[in-house]
TIZA-97337 format. One line per field, with one value per residue (C-alpha): x, y, z; residue in three letters. Coordinates in Angstrom, 3 decimals. Example, Ala and Ser with C-alpha at 12.3 -4.5 7.8 and 13.67 -1.06 7.14 Angstrom:
<recs>
c1: 12.300  13.670 $
c2: -4.500  -1.060 $
c3: 7.800  7.140 $
aa: ALA  SER $
</recs>
This chain:
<recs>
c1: 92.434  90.160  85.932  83.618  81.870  85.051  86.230  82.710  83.315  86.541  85.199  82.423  84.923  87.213  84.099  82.955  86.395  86.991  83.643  84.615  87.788  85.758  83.295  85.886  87.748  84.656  83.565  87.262  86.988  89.080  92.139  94.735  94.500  92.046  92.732  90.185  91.093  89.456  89.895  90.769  93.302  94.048  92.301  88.607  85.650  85.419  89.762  88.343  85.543  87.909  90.359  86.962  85.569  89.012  89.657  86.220  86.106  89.670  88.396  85.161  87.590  90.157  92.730  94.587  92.467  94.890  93.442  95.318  94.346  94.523  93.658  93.449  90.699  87.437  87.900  88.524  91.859  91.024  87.722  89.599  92.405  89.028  87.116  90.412  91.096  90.755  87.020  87.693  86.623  89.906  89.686  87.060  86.369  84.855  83.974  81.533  78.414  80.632  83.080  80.800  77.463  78.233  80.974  79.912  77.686  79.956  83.235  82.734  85.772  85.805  88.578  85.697  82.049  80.796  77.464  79.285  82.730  81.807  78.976  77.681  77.708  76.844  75.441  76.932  75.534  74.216  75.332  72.310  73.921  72.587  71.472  72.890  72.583  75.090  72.542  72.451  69.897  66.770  65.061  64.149  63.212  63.383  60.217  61.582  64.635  63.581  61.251  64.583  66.786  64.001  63.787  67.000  67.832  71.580  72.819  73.393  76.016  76.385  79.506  80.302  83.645  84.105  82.706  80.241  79.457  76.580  76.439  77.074  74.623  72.237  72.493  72.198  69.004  67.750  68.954  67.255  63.893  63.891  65.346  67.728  70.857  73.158  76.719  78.325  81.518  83.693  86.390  89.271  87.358  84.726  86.488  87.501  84.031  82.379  85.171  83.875  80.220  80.690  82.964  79.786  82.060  78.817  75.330  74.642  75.922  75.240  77.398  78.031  76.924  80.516  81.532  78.567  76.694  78.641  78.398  74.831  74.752  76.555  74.268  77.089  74.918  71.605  70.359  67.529  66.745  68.856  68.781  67.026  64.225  65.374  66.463  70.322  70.883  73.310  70.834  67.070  65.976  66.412  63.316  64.222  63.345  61.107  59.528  58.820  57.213  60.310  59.284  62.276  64.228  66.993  66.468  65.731  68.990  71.872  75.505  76.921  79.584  79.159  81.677  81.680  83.939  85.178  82.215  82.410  82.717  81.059  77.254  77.894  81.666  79.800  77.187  79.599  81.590  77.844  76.696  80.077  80.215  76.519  77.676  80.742  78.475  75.256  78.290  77.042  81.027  80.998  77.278  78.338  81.177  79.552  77.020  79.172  79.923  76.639  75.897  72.745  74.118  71.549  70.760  71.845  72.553  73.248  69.834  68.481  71.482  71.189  67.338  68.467  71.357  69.078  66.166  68.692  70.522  67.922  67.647  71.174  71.311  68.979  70.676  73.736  72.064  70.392  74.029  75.804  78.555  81.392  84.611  86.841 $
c2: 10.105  8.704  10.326  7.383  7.468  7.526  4.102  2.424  3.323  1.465  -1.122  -1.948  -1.092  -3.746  -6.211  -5.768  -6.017  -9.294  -10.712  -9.549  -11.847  -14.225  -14.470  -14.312  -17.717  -18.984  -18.182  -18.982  -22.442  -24.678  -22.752  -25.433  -29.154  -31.393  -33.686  -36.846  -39.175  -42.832  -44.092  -47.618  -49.509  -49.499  -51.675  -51.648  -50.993  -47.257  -46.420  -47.706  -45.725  -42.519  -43.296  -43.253  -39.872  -37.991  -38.371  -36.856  -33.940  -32.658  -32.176  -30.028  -28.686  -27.521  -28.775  -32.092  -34.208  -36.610  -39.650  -40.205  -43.503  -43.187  -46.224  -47.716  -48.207  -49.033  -45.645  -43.422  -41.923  -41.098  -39.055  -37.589  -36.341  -34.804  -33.691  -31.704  -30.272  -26.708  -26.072  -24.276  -27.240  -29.060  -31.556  -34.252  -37.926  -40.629  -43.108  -45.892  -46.106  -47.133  -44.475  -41.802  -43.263  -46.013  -45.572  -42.853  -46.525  -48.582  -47.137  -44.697  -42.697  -41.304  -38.315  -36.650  -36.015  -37.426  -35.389  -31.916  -31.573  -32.931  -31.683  -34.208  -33.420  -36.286  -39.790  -41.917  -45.274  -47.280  -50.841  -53.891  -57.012  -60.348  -62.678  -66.199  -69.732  -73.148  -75.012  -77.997  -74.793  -75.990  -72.819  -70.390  -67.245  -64.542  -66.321  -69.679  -68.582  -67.416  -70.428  -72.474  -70.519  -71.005  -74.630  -75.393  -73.245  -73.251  -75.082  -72.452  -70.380  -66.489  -65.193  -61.871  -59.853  -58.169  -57.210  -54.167  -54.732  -54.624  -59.007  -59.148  -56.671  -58.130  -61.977  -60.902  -59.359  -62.146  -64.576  -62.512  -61.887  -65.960  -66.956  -69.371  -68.255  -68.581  -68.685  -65.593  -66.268  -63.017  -62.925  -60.869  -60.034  -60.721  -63.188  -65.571  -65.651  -65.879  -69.258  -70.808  -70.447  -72.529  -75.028  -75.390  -74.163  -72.315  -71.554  -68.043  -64.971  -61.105  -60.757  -58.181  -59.400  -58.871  -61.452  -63.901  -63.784  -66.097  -68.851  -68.542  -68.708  -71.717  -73.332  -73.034  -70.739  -70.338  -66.460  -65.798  -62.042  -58.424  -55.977  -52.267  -50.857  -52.273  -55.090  -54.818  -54.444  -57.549  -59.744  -58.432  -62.220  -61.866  -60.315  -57.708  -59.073  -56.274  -57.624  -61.228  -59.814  -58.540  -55.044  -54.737  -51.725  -54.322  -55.421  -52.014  -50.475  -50.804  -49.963  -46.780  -44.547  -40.863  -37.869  -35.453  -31.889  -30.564  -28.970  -24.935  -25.304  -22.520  -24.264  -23.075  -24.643  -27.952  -27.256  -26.748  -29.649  -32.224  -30.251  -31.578  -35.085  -35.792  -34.333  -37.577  -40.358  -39.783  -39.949  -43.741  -45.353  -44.282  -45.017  -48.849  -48.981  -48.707  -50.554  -53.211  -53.620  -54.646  -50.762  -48.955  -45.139  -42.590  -38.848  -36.708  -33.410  -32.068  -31.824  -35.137  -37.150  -35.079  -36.385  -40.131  -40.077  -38.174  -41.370  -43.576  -42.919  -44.528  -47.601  -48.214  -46.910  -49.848  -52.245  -51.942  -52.219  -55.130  -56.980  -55.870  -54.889  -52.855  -51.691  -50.333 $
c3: -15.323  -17.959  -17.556  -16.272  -19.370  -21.616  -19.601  -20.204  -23.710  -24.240  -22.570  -25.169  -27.540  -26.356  -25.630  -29.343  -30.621  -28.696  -29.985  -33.827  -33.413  -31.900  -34.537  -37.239  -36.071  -35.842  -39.821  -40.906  -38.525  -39.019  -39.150  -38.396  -39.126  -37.168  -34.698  -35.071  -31.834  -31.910  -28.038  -29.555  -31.036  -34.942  -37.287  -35.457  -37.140  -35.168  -36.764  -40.259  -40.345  -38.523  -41.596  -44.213  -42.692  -42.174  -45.674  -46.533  -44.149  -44.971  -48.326  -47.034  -43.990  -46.504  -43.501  -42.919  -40.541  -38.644  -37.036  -33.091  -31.781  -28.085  -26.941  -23.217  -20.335  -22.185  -24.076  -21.338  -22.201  -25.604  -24.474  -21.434  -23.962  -25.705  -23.040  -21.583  -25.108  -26.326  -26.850  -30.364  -32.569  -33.839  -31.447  -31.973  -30.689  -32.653  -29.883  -29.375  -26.939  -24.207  -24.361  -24.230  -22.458  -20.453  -18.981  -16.737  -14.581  -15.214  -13.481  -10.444  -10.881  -14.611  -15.002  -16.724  -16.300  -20.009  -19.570  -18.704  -20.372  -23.707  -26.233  -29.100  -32.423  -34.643  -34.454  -37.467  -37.175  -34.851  -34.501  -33.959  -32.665  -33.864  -31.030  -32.061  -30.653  -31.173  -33.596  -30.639  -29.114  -29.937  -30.530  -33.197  -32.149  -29.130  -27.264  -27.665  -26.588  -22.832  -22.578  -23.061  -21.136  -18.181  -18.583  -18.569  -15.431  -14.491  -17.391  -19.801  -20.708  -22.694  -24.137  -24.182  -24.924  -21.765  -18.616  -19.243  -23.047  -24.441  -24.850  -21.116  -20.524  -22.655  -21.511  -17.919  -18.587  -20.255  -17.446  -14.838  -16.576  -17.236  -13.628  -16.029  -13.649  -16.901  -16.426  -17.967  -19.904  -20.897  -23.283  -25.133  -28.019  -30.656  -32.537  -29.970  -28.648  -31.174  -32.251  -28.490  -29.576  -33.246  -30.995  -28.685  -25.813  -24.932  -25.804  -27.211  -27.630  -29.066  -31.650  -34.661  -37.911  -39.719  -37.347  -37.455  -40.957  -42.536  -39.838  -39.906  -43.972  -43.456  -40.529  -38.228  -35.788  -35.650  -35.943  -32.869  -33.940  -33.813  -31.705  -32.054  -34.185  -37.494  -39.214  -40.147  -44.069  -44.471  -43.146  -43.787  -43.423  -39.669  -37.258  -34.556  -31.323  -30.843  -33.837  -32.096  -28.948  -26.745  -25.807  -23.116  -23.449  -23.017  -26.513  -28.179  -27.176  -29.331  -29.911  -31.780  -33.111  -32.432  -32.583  -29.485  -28.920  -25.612  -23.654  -24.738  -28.302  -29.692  -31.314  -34.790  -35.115  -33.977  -36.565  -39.000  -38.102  -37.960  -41.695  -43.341  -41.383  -42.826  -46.371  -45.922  -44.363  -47.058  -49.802  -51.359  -51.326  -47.350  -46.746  -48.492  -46.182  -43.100  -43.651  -44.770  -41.601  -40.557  -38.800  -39.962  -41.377  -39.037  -40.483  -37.538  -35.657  -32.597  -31.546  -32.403  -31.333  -27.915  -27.769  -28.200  -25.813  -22.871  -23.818  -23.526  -20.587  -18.195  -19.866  -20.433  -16.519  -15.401  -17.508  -16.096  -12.480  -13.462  -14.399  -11.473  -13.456  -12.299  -13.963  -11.186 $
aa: UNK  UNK  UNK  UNK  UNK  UNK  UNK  UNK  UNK  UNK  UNK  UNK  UNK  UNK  UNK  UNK  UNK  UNK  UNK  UNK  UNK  UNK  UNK  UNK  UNK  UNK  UNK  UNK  UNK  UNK  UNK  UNK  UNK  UNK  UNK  UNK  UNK  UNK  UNK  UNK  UNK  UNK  UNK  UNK  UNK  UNK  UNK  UNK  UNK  UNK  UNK  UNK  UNK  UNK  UNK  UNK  UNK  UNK  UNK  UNK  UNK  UNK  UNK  UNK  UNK  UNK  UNK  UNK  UNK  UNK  UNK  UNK  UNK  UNK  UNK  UNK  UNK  UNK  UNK  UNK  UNK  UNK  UNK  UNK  UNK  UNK  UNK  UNK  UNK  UNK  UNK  UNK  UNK  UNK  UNK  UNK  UNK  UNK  UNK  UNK  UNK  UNK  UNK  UNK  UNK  UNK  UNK  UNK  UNK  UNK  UNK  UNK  UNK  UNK  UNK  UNK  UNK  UNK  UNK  UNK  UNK  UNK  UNK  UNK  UNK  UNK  UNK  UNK  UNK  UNK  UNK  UNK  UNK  UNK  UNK  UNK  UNK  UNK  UNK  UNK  UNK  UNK  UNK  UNK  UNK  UNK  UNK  UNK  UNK  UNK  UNK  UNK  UNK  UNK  UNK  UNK  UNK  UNK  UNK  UNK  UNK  UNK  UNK  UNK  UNK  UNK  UNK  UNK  UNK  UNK  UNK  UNK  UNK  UNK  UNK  UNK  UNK  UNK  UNK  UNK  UNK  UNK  UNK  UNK  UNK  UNK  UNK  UNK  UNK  UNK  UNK  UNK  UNK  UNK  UNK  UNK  UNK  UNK  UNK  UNK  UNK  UNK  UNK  UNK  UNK  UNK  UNK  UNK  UNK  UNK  UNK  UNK  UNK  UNK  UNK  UNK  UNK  UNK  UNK  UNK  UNK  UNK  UNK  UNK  UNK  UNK  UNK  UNK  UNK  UNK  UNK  UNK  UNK  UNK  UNK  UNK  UNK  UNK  UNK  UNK  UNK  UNK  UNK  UNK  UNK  UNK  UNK  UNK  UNK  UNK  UNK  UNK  UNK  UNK  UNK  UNK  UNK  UNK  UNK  UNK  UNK  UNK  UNK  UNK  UNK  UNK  UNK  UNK  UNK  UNK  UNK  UNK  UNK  UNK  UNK  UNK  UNK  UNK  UNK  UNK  UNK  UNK  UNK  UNK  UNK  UNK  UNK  UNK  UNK  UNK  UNK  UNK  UNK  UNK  UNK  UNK  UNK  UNK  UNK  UNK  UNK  UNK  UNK  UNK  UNK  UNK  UNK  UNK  UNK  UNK  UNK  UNK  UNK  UNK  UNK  UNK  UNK  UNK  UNK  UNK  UNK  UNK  UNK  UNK  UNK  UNK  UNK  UNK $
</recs>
């Protein structure tokens, strides 16, 4: 029979043991290649830029980082593959705003609870989209805009490219605020809405500037104003709409890509993994890439992405009440 105090003895011994190991995979993280999943198809902007940072990271990893596109539901099997993963660090998501915010209003049965089984780490970019109007729209900026969109009540129409997205969400706001009862018009994709709106098919859409920029160089489509607190970098000519008067949270919000861990990963893996991801994204070739691509590069963490996604949760919240929309 082991003495009472001989037992409590081996079991600090064995607690402090078990927290040495612990602490050791945690200074020797990662220890195995990384698993990088994007919850969309190849060829997107959010696989490119998965492709751009992997190679970066298994350079500062000093392990292979291999990008699994898991792609299906608006981005919720990717982040459920995620958010069910080992919490030890080598299992990462790169998703968008809708795979990791809104989809927790939008569909009422998730396999996941985005808020409690995943932790953020990093905030890459956020993505403004460009408000643009068929150049038979006879206005030029965000106030002009509603003042049409009222006058010509029922007669309008707002592309989008698909049910829940940020354009739908956006154009049913701005129908509602104007009482212009605009006819929403969804789609399979940017591209093919964005071909409707040059073809006059309809009247105005949010769209991302890789898509529209040349059009409106060309006079093809007229540019109202972007979304969020900046101008984009590709197109410094055009005014926020917060700029021209529109204060809504509606118009402030904006896309993004973010990378997220199962919930449990211990804080300073996640630190690690958010130190080397800012060391890739400030690196000027990646910086030039992404921003290419009409997204504005943010200088993140943990803490301060955690800060924006709790301030926007509400607002994105409302928005979605507003539309009506519902996934499932």
């Amino acid at each position: 029979m082991i003495p009472n105090m001989t037992r409590r003895g081996l079991m600090i011994a064995a607690g402090l043991a078990a927290a040495g190991v612990a602490d050791a995979q945690v200074a020797a993280f990662p220890v195995k290649p990384v698993r990088l999943v994007v919850p969309f198809a190849p060829g997107g902007a959010t696989d490119i830029l998965a492709r751009t940072l992997g190679e970066k990271l298994a350079v500062s990893f000093g392990q292979p980082v291999v990008v699994d596109n898991k792609a299906g539901a608006a981005g919720i099997i990717g982040t459920d593959a995620v958010a069910k993963a080992a919490p030890d660090g080598h299992t990462i998501v790169l998703g968008l705003s809708n795979s990791l915010l809104t989809n927790q209003f939008l569909f009422t049965k998730l396999p996941y609870n985005t808020q409690k089984d995943l932790s953020l780490v990093y905030q890459i970019a956020v993505a403004p989209l460009v408000l643009v109007v068929h150049p038979s729209v006879p206005a030029n900026n965000g106030p002009e805009l509603l003042k049409y969109i009222k006058a010509q009540k029922g007669k309008l129409s707002y592309g989008s490219y698909g049910l829940g997205a940020y354009p739908h969400l956006a154009g049913a706001h701005m129908s509602k605020v104007t009482g212009g009862e605009m006819t929403h018009i969804p789609y399979k994709g940017e591209a093919p809405m964005v071909q409707e709106l040059l073809g006059g098919n309809i009247h105005m859409a949010y769209a991302s500037a890789l898509q529209v920029k040349q059009h409106v160089d060309a006079g093809k489509l007229k540019a109202i104003g972007v979304t969020g607190d900046k101008r984009i970098a590709v197109m410094p000519g055009v005014a926020t709409l917060g700029e021209q008067g529109l204060k809504d949270d509606a118009y402030r919000l904006t896309g993004w890509l973010a990378l997220a861990v199962p919930a449990g990963t211990n804080k300073t893996v996640i630190k690690r993994i958010a130190s080397d991801v800012r060391t890739a994204v400030m690196q000027p070739d990646v910086k030039a890439k992404i921003e290419a691509m009409g997204f504005d590069v943010q200088d993140s963490n943990p803490e301060v992405f955690k800060a924006r996604y709790d301030k926007e949760v509400p607002a994105w919240a409302n928005l979605i009440k507003v539309s009506g929309a519902k996934l499932d």
